[in-house]
C-alpha positions in Angstrom: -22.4 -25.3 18.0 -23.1 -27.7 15.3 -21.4 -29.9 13.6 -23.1 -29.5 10.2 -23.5 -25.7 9.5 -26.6 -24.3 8.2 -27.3 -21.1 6.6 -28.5 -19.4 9.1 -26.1 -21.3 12.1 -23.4 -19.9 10.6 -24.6 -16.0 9.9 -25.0 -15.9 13.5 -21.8 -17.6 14.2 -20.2 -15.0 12.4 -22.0 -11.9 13.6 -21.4 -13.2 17.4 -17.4 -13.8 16.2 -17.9 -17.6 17.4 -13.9 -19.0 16.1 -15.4 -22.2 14.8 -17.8 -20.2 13.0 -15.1 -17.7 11.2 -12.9 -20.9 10.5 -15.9 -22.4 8.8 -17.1 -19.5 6.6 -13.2 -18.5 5.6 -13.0 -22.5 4.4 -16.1 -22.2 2.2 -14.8 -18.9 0.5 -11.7 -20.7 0.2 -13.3 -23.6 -2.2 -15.9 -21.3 -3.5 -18.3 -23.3 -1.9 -22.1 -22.3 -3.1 -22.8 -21.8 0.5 -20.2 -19.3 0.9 -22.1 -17.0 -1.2 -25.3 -17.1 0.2 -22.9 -16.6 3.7 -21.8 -13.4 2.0 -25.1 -12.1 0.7 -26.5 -12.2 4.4 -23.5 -10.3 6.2 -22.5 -7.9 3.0 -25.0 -5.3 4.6 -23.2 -5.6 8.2 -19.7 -4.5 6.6 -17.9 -1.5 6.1 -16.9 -0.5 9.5 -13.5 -2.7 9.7 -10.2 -0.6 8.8 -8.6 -2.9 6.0 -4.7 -2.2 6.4 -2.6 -4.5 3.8 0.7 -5.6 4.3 3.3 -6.3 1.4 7.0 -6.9 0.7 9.7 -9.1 -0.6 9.8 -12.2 1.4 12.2 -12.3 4.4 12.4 -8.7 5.2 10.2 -9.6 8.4 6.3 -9.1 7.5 5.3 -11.2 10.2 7.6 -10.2 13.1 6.2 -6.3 12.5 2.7 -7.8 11.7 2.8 -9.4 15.4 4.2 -6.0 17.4 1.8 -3.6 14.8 -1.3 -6.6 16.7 0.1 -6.7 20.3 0.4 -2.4 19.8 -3.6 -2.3 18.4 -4.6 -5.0 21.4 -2.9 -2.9 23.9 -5.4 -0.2 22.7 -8.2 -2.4 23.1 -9.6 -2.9 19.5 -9.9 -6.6 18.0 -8.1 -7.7 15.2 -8.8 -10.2 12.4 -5.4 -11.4 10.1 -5.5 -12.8 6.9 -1.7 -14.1 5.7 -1.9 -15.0 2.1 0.0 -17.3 0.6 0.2 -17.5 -3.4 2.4 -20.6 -3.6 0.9 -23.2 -1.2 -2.6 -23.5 0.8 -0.8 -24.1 3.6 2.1 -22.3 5.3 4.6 -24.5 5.4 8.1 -24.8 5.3 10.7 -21.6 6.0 6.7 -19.5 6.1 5.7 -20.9 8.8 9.0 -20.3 10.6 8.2 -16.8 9.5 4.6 -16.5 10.5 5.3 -18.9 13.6 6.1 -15.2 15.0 1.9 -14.4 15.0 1.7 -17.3 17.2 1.6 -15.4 20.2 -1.6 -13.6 19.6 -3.5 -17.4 18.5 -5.2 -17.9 22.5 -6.4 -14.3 22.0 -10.5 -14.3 22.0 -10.1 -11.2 20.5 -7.3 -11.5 17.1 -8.4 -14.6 14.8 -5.5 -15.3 12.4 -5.8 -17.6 9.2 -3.4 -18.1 6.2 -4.9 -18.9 2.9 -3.7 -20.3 -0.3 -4.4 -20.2 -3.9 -5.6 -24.0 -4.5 -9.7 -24.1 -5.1 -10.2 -20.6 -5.2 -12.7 -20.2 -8.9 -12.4 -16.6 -9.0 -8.3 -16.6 -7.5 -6.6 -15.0 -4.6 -7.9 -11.3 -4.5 -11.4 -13.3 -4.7 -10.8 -15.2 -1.4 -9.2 -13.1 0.3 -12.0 -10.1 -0.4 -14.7 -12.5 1.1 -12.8 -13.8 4.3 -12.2 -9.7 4.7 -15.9 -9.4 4.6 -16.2 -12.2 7.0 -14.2 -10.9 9.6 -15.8 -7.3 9.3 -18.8 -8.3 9.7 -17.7 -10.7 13.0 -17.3 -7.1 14.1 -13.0 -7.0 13.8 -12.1 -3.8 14.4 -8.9 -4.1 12.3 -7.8 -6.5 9.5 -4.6 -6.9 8.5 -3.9 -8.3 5.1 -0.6 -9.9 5.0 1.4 -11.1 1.9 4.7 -12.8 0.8 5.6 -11.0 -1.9 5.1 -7.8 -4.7 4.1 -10.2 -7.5 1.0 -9.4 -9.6 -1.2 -11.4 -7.8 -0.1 -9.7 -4.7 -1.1 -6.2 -5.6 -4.3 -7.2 -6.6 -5.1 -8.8 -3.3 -3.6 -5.1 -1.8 -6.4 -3.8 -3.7 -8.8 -4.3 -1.2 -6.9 -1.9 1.9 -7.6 1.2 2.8 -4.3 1.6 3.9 -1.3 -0.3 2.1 2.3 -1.0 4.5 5.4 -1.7 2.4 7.8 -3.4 4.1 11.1 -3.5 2.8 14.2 -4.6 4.3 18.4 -2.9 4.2 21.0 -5.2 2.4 18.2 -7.4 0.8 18.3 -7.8 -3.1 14.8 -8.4 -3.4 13.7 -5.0 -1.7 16.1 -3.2 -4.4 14.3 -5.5 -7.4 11.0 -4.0 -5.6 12.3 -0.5 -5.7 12.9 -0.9 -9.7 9.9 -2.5 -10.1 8.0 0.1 -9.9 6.5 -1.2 -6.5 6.7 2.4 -4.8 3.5 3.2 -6.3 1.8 1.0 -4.1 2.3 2.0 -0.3 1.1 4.5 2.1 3.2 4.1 4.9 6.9 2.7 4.3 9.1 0.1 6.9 12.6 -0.1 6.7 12.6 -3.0 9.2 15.7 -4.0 10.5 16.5 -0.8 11.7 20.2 -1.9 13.5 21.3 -2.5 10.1 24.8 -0.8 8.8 22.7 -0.4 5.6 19.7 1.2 7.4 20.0 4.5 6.0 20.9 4.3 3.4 17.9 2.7 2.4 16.0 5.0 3.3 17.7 6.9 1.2 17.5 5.3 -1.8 13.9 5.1 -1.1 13.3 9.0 -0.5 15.1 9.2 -4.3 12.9 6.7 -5.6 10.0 8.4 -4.0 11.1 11.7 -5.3 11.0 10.8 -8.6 7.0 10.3 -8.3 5.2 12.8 -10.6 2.5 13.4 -7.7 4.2 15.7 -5.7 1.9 15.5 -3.1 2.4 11.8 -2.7 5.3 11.0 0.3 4.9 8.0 1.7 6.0 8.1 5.2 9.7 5.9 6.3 9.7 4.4 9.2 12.7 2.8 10.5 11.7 -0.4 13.1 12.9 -3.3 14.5 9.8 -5.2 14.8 11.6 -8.3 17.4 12.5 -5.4 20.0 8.9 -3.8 19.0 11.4 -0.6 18.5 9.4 1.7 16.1 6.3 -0.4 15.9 4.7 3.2 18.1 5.9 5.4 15.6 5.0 3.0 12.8 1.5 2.8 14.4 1.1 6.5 14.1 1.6 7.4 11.0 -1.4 4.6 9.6 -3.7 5.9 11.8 -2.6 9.2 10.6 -3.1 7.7 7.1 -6.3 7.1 8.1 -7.2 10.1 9.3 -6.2 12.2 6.1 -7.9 10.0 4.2 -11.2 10.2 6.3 -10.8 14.3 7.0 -10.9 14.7 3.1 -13.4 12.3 2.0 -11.4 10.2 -0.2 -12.0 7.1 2.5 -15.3 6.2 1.0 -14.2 7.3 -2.6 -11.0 4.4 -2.6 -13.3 2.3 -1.0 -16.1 2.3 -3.6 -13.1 2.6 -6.6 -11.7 -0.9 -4.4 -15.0 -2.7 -4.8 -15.7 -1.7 -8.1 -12.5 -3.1 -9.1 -13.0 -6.3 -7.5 -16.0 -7.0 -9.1 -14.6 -6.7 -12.3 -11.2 -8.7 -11.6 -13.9 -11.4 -10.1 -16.2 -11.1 -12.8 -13.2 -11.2 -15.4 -11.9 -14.5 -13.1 -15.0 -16.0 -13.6 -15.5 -15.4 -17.1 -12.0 -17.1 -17.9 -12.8 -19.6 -16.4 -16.0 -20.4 -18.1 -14.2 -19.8 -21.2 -11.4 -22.7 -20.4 -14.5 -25.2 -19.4 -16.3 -24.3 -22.2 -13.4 -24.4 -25.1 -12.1 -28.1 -23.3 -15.6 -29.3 -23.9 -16.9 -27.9 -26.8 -14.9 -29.8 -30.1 -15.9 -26.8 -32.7 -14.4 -24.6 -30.1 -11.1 -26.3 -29.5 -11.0 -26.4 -33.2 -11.0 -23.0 -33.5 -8.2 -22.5 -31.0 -5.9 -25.4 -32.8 -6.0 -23.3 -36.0 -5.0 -20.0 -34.2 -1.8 -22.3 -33.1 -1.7 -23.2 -36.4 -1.6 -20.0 -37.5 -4.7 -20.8 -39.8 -7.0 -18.3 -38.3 -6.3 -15.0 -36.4 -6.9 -14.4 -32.9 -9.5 -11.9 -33.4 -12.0 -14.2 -35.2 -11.1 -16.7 -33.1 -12.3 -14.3 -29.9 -15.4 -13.2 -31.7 -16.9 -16.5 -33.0 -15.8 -18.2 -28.8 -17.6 -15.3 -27.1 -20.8 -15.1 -29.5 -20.8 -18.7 -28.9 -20.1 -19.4 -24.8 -21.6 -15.5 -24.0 -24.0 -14.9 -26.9 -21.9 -11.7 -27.3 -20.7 -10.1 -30.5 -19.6 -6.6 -31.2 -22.7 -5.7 -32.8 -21.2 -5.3 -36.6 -20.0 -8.6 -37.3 -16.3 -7.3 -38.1 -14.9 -8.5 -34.9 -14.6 -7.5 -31.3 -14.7 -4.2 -30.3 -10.9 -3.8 -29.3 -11.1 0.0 -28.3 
């Protein structure tokens, strides 16, 4: 293969699921390289048939140990697997992460599972951004399963969740930080629940506490399913297994697959678009002096915030609300 990718070297690279390829094309979404859009216009048709499942939790409840048995369970069925581990904090997993996600090392020699973690540094459009287009990537390389994986329940980390069709919660007895993500209102997010850890004195009753949580959800039809696992003995990972592809199956018996899918990327293209648009806002305000002025006097309390957004966005978008009073706030 060559050294210096082309266009067209690498949309063929891709579709045959050539490694060095899928390295190369996840690096260029990752610094929202120029090429890397082109890539994605040439695959986007080719995508749509991966099953996007996202993983998410507090860190240290053991994301990665269950991420590795929930592969080696999928390989033993014969499908291929693509794993994207995202990383909010570094672009590198380093540190007690990579002691963590050292665990997916097993599957790395496997032609069939490619495994990358991103980070945060050079994305333009952030996280969800990147992580969207190296999802697309490894669809279209043909991957019949990626799993999203993240470190934590933060904003940043939803949004990146956005993208799954099915969403894993992973949450761990005796760990403060799966009790913060209880309160937090976290519970809205999953499909399927792990308990992982399942040996735990605590065990059950964490599963108890989240069945009350769960109960207190207004949609009564919504039950996330517990599973209790112990993801270094692989004990549960079967049962675990089951009820996403059961997941899965409800959602494609009713119809609703495609209908989350389409709502997913709809709302990526407005969380890029918004990205974007920030973005050009910051470049344009830190080069333009009338522009900066305007900010300085909202610090100063010299000029509201609402003139201040009107006269920057007639200016960097040629936008106005149409009336001259202000933007449109409703």
């Amino acid at each position: 293969m060559p050294r210096t990718w082309t266009l067209e070297a690498l949309v063929e690279g891709v579709r045959g699921g050539d490694r060095r390829a899928l390295a190369r094309a996840i690096t260029l979404v990752e610094s929202s390289d120029r090429l890397a859009y082109e890539l994605i216009r040439e695959l986007y048709p080719e995508t749509g048939r991966a099953y996007v499942v996202g993983v998410t939790g507090p860190p240290g409840v053991g994301k990665s140990s269950l991420l590795s048995a929930l592969v080696r369970h999928v390989r033993a069925e014969g499908r291929s697997v693509g794993v994207i581990s995202v990383d909010p904090s570094s672009p590198f997993t380093k540190g007690a992460l990579l002691g963590d996600r050292i665990r997916l090392a097993d599957h790395f020699l496997d032609p069939e599972v490619f495994i990358r973690s991103m980070g945060t540094r050079g994305h333009l459009g952030g996280l969800a951004e990147a992580t969207l287009q190296a999802t697309l990537v490894l669809d279209a390389a043909g991957k019949d399963l990626v799993f999203v994986e993240t470190v934590g329940t933060g904003q940043s980390e939803v949004e990146v969740i956005g993208i799954a069709d099915t969403v894993l919660l992973v949450l761990m007895p005796g760990s403060g930080d799966s009790i913060q993500a209880l309160k937090a209102g976290i519970m809205e997010i999953p499909d399927v629940i792990a308990v992982n850890k399942r040996d735990h004195p605590a065990a059950k009753t964490m599963v108890a506490e989240v069945r009350s949580i769960l109960a207190l959800d207004p949609e009564q039809d919504r039950r996330p399913p517990i599973v209790l696992t112990e993801a270094v003995r692989d004990e549960g990972v079967d049962e675990l297994w089951e009820k996403i592809a059961g997941h899965r199956a409800q959602l494609e018996e009713s119809g609703t697959l495609a209908e989350r899918r389409a709502e997913n990327l709809a709302g990526e293209v407005f969380a890029v678009a918004s990205a974007h648009a920030k973005t050009r806002l910051q470049e344009a305000v830190a080069e333009d002096e009338e522009l900066r002025r305007l900010l300085g006097e909202v610090q100063r309390r010299e000029l509201d915030p609402l003139t201040a957004v009107r006269e920057i966005m007639e200016k960097v978008f040629r936008l106005s609300d149409g009336d001259g009073d202000g933007p449109d706030t409703r």
